[in-house]
Steps between C-alpha positions, in 0.01 A plus 500: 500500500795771610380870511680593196281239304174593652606879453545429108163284465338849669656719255430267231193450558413941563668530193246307302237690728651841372545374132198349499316805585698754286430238191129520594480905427582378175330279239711257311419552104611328193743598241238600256268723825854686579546641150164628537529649855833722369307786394287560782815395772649785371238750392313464876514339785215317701321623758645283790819638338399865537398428848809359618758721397709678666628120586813552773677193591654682802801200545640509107682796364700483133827340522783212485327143546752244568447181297429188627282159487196452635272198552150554382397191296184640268551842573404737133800729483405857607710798496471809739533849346390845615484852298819596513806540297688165599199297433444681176828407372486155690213415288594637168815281510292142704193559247523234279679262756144588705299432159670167466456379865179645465457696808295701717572859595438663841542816511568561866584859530246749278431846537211566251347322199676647271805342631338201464394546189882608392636159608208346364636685140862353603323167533346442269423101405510463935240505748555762763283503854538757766523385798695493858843320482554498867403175583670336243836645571460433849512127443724487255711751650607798321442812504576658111334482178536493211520122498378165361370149719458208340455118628883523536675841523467787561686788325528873383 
């Protein structure tokens, strides 16, 4: 194998490490346990949530993503947002695209609950986790959100 290829097979395979531990903080419901969970996603927030926040994700700030395709067969589209105006207007114009593709929110950059609970009120119909977006940016280098990763692109 060259060094590029063994390079990508690392980065593929801490990718899925990342994902797969970001999905865990989350349980996977059904259509039917989401409707029910809308009230109390944006009325309160857990307590793991409470605990974590602030979240920083000291490598991301708001800004220009370049698009471009990715290679992540499997990977459930996520999206990267934080609690401030670009995101807010990111996702009030990519919410239903989100909806459709049905995916996951991580909030990477909150100040305070109520900030989460405002993009949670933005949101509605999506599931939105806070958590640290450093990693994942690192190894799929860039350094901007708002933006959206799927199996094949990524894109703001």
């Amino acid at each position: 194998m060259t060094a590029m290829t063994l390079m990508n097979t690392w980065r593929r395979r801490m990718l899925c490490c990342v994902l797969a531990g970001l999905l865990a903080a989350c349980s996977s419901t059904g259509p039917g346990d989401r409707q029910a969970e809308r009230p109390k996603q944006i009325s309160s927030l857990a307590p793991w949530e409470a605990e974590m926040l602030p979240v920083v994700s000291w490598s991301l700030s708001p800004g220009p993503v370049e698009s471009r395709a990715v290679d992540i067969p499997g990977l459930r589209p996520v999206f990267l947002i934080g609690d401030d105006s670009l995101s807010k207007s990111w996702l009030r114009l990519w919410r239903d695209k989100l909806r459709r593709l049905n995916a996951l929110g991580l909030v990477v950059n909150v100040a305070s609950p109520e900030g989460l609970l405002e993009l949670r009120q933005l949101a509605v119909g999506l599931r939105l986790i806070p958590v640290t977006g450093d990693d994942l940016a690192t190894l799929l280098e860039f350094s901007h959100y708002p933006v959206l990763v799927t199996a094949t692109y990524i894109e703001q």
